[in-house]
C-alpha positions, 0 to 999 in steps of 0.5 A: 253748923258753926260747932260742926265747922270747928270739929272739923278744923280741929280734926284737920289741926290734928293730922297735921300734927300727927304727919308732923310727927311723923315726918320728924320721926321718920329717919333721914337716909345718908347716901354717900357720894364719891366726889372727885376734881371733875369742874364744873360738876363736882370738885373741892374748892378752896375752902375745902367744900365740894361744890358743882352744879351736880352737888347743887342739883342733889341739894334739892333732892336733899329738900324734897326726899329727906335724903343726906348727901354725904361727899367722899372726896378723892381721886376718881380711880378712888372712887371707883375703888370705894364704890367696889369696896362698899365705902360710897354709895353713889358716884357721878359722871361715869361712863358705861363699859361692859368691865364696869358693868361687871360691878355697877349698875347706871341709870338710864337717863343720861346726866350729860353727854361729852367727848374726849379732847386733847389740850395743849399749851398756847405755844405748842405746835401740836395740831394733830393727832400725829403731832404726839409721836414721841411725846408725854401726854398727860391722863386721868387714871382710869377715864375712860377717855384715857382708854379710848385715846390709847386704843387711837393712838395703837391703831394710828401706829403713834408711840408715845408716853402716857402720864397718869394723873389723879384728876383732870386738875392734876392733867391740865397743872402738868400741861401747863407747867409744861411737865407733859406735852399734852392732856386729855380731859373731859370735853366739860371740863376742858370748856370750863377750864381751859382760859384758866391754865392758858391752854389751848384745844388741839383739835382732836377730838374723839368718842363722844359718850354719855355718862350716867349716876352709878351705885354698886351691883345690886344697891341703892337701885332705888336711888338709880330710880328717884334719880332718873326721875329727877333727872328726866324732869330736870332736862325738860325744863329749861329753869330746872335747877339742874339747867341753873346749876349748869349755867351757873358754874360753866358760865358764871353769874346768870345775871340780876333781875331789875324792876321793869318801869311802868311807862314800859310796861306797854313796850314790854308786852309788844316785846313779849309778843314779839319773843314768845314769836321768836320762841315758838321760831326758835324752839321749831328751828331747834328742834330742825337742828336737833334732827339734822344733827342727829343725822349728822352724828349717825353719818359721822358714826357711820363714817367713823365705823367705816373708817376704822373697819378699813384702818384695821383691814389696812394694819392688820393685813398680812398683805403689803398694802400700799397708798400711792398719789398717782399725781406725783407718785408719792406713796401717802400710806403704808401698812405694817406689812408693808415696812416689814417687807421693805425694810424702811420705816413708815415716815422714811416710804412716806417720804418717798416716791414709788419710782424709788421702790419699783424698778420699771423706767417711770414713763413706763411705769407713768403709763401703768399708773393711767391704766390702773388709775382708769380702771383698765387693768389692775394687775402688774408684775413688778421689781421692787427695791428693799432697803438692803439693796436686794429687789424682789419680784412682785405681783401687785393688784392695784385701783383707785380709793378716794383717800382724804377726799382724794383719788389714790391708788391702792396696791396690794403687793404680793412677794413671787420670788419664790414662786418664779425662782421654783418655775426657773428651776423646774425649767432648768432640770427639764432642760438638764435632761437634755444636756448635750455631749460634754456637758456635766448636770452636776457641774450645770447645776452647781453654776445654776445655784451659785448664779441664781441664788447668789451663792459664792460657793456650791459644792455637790457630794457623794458621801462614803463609807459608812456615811463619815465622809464625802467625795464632791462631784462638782464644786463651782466657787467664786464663778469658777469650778475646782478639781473634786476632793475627798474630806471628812463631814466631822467638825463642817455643818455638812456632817449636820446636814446629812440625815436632814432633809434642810440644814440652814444657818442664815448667819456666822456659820464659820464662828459655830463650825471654827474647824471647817478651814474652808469656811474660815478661808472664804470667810462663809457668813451663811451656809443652806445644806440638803441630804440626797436620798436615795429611792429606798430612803438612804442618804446618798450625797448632800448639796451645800451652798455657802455665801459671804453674806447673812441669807436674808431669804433662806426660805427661798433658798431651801426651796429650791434645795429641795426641789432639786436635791430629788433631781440630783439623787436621782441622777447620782443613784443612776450613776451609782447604780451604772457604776454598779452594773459596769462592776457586775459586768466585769465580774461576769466577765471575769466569772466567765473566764473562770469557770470556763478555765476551771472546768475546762480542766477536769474535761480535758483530764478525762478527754485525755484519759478516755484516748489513754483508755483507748490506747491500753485496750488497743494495746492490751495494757489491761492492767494500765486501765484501772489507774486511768478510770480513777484519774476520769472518776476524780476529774469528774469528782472535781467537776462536780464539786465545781458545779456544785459551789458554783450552785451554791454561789448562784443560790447565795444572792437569794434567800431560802426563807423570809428575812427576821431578826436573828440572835448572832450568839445562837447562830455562832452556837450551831455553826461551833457545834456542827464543827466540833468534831473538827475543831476538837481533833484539831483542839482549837480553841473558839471564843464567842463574844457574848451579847452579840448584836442582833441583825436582820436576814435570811438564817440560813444564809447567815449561817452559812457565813459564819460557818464558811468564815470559821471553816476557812480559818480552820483550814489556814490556822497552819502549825499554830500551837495554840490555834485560837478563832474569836467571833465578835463584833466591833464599834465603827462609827454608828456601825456593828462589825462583825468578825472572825479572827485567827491567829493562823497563817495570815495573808499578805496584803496584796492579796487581801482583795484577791481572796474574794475571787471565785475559785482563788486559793492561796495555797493550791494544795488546800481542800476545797475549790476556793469559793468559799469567801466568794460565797460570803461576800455574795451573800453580805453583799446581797444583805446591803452589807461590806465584807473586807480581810484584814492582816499584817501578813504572814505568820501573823492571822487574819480578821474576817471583818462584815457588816450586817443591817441591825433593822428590819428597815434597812434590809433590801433582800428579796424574797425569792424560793430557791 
């Protein structure tokens, strides 16, 4: 038994030697572990040697696990640069982000659980997150706290400069060397340094977070792991080293421990009853507390939360929003909306009560504020003041919110200026309809936008001519209405509006339109223009409206613009068009007279021979008889003829065949080759432009132009030598001209318009019946376009000058079969 019991001893004194071995030959691991100034966890002392209750903590985990913690010191942006970069292994205290998360990887138990707070110098007067409007506030380069405290800051609305600092040592050195108004640091740190600098918390305190130990994506997880395990034991024992090291650096010494006498050994043991009494007591009322501030917290995040959805809900809105103590009147809080539209800063409407902003007489509005205090009623119409002096019409949507423990009234503003600015004008055009007897609508509307939109000068045209100049209808200035004027658009920002639907210039229009002497008399400052339209889509006219002053509400005003510049079209299209038929009216007139003089003629030439006739027979003058029937047959000859152009003329304002686009070059073609036998008896010499523009018409009726027109120069070329007829076209503005032009026996200008009279003939004794040139300006006319003569006189030819549109969108034919 006894040689038995030494093997075994043996045996066993060998394994212990061979795990000996074993454990020396196993390689130790070295982690290294960035460090940074962060008191009383880790940081370098004096001596150069990094110390905290974290390195004391992985000291015995370096005993247990044959691990080799090596430090890396430096800032704490280094250490998170180093750990991307592979250089440490392992680093402390980082809190959990979704961007760190991209490149780390945390345990899972907590090492502890701090907040963000703001310190101060003991003599600062910084209480408040307010306080820092305008300040430099010190932080750590990429804490997170830092990041948190920035985002507060833009949502309360708080400019200020941000100082980053290395480490939160180097934030608390600045506050106090007063380098920097304010610091934020860990709540761990601040509490374990703040006697030390002389600083004082501010009580702003904000994000209470946990931070964790962090390895690199997809490394040293097992580290993670062994930690975790640590870390859980640690924090369930009150006398782990974690829990010693924790007192240790954040409360100094724990104390010694002395011999307790034996005479007290007795009293010790009542004691210790009593205390382990007092423990279980304790560890129960902790855990009491522990839950109720658990509720706590979760109310406080809940409020929190809360708090902020409504903060955001309040910047964030484009609705004016307004916070109003409905004891005194005072606005308490105002949204970033609610400046913009008023024009004053937040601390000058915090400064301020609503009776300033609104309008209303304060009993009145005192009363309104019960109604809405109460619940009764909740929506008001209002008119507000802005900063500029102008007002504003208001809906405002108010009620009661408990503000800072405190009943308040929130109102939410809505601007309907424009909205009843555009309800008076539609009042205004119904009730124009029905002006009474004397009364202009031009000159009505004029004095309506002058007066209503605060306007010095309105004027209302009807442009000319090819659109380059204009003729006012109404012109009402400085409250009073001046004679109409004809003037040309070129070099005024009304020659930019025609064409556009809203031409606006809100400010210095006269310095960008300097030619425009009207501006520079008046001293213009904003200018709002609209093109009248026409139905067929034309512009016909323009209403501009001009102020000495910038346009602070250009909007508005381009709306009502809009909204009566369809009125005002219309109405100058019906004058138009009245003036028209009044023209047309006088032209059947005239027609009229014409026609029944000019075949009046022919019938009673052959009522007179028809009696002749009679008489020869009674008398037996046979042989007179032949020379009177020839006399009837040419009156009837001459009657026919006039039949049949003014057949000609009825058909002119009608199309044979749909409208196209027609080569004007093909067209002067035919119409020279039908009249070559003509013009080469004659030896006339015709010259065609080539590259004529194409426009758009009827072929056949175009064609009858060109040949009426080279026909008539034919017949008045006179004794000209060398009788020459050109076909071209000119530039006019932005309009093709077309022409005929002679070098025959030309035309005075008194009779330039005359000439296009039915039946009118310069010279009685030439062919034809004198219609030709009617039946031309029928048909220009009937293709939207102008016809006119122009001619020095006499002797020296005439050019035959027309318009025809070039776009199938500007032609208005219609389609009739003849």
């Amino acid at each position: 038994m006894q040689n038995l019991f030494r093997v075994c001893v043996l045996l066993l004194f060998l394994c212990t030697l061979v795990s000996n071995a074993r454990a020396d030959n196993r390689q130790t691991r070295v982690i290294r572990v960035g460090a940074f100034n962060y008191y009383p966890g880790i940081f370098k002392d004096s001596d150069g040697a990094v110390k905290g209750f974290y390195v004391d903590a992985l000291a015995d985990v370096e005993r247990r696990e044959n691990i080799r913690f090596e430090y890396v010191f430096g800032s704490w942006s280094e250490g998170l640069e180093r750990l991307k970069a592979g250089q440490v292994d392992l680093l402390t205290s980082v809190a959990r982000t979704p961007d760190r998360a991209i490149y780390m990887e945390f345990g899972k138990t907590p090492l502890l659980t701090v907040w963000g707070e703001l310190y101060a110098p003991l003599s600062s007067n910084i209480d408040g997150i307010r306080d820092i409007q305008g300040k430099k506030v010190a932080v750590m380069k990429g804490d997170f706290n830092a990041r948190y405290f920035k985002e507060l800051v833009s949502k309360f609305n708080i400019t200020c400069e941000f100082i980053e600092m290395p480490g939160f040592d180097d934030v608390f050195k600045a506050v106090a060397a007063k380098k920097v108004h304010a610091g934020v640091v860990n709540s761990t740190f601040g509490v374990a340094k703040v006697k030390e600098y002389g600083l004082r918390s501010t009580g702003v305190v904000f994000n209470p977070f946990d931070i964790y130990f962090a390895v690199a994506k997809g490394k040293n997880r097992d580290l993670l792991s062994l930690l975790d395990s640590y870390l859980d034991r640690w924090r369930h024992q009150e006398d782990s080293v974690y829990n010693r090291a924790r007192q240790v650096w954040s409360h100094g010494s724990t104390g010694t421990i002395s011999v307790t006498p034996r005479w007290l050994i007795n009293s010790a043991i009542v004691l210790g009853v009593l205390v382990l009494i007092t423990f279980v007591f304790v560890v129960l009322l902790r855990q009491q507390v522990r839950r109720a501030t658990d509720d706590l917290l979760q109310r406080t995040e809940r409020l929190r939360e809360s708090e902020e959805r409504y903060r955001s809900i309040f910047e964030h809105t484009l609705s004016v929003m307004l916070v109003i103590d409905p004891e005194n009147g005072s606005i308490v809080d105002a949204n970033p909306a609610a400046t913009s539209f008023y024009g004053w800063s937040l601390d000058e409407l915090t400064s301020m009560s609503i009776s300033t902003i609104n309008t209303l007489d304060p009993d009145e509005h005192s009363a309104l504020t019960k109604l809405a205090l109460s619940g009764f009623r909740n929506h008001f119409q209002f008119c507000h003041r802005l900063a500029n002096g102008s007002t504003r019409d208001v809906d405002a949507f108010t009620g009661p919110i408990v503000f800072g423990g405190k009943t308040m009234l929130l109102s939410i503003i809505h601007d309907i200026s424009e909205r009843k600015m555009i309800d008076e004008t539609h009042r205004f055009l119904s009730q124009a309809v029905c002006l009474e007897a004397g009364e202009d609508f031009f000159a009505a509307l004029a004095r309506y936008l002058a007066e209503n939109l605060e306007m010095d000068y309105v004027c209302i045209d009807r442009l000319q001519g090819d659109g380059l100049m204009a003729e006012t209808v109404a012109i009402f200035h400085d409250g009073a209405f001046e004679d109409n004027v004809q003037y040309s658009l070129k070099d005024t920002p009304c020659g930019d509006v025609v064409g556009k639907q809203i031409c606006c210039f809100e400010r210095d229009v006269r310095h960008l339109f300097h030619k425009d002497q009207v501006l520079q008399e008046m001293a213009a400052e904003s200018y709002v223009g609209a093109t009248l339209w026409s139905f067929d889509g034309n512009p016909i006219g323009l209403i501009a409206i001009i102020s000495r002053k910038p346009l602070d509400n250009s909007c508005l005003a381009a709306s009502v613009l809009k909204l009566v510049s369809v009125r005002a079209a219309a109405e100058l299209e019906r004058r138009e068009k009245n003036q028209e038929l009044l023209n047309k009216n006088v032209e059947l007139e005239h027609f009229t007279y014409t026609v029944s003089h000019d075949l009046k003629s022919p019938l009673i030439t052959i009522q007179v021979f028809v009696n002749q006739i009679i008489k020869d027979l009674g008398a037996g003058h046979h042989d007179r008889i032949r020379e009177d029937l020839d006399r009837i047959s040419d009156a009837a000859t001459k009657m026919g003829a006039l039949l049949n152009d003014l057949l000609k003329l009825s058909r002119a304002g009608k199309v044979v065949s749909p409208p196209k686009l027609l080569d004007m070059n093909l067209l002067a073609d035919n119409v020279t080759g039908q009249l070559a036998g003509v013009l080469g008896q004659r030896r006339m010499e015709v010259v065609v432009q080539p590259e004529l523009p194409q426009v758009f018409g009827d072929q056949s009726r175009i064609t009858m132009v060109l040949q009426n027109l080279v026909e008539n120069a034919i017949k008045y070329m006179g004794d000209q030598e060398l009788p020459r007829i050109t076909i071209g076209v000119r530039e006019k503005g932005t309009e093709h001209v077309f022409f005929v032009e002679d070098n025959g026996s030309g035309i005075e200008p008194r009779f330039l318009e005359s000439v296009f009279d039915l039946f009118n003939k310069l010279d009685p004794k030439s062919e034809g019946t004198g219609i030709g040139l009617a039946l031309v300006r029928r048909i220009v006319e009937a293709h939207n376009g102008k016809v006119w003569i122009e001619s020095e006189g006499e002797g020296k030819g005439s050019i035959v000058c027309f318009t025809l549109p070039t776009e199938i969108a500007s032609t208005h034919i219609i389609t009739c079969a003849v």
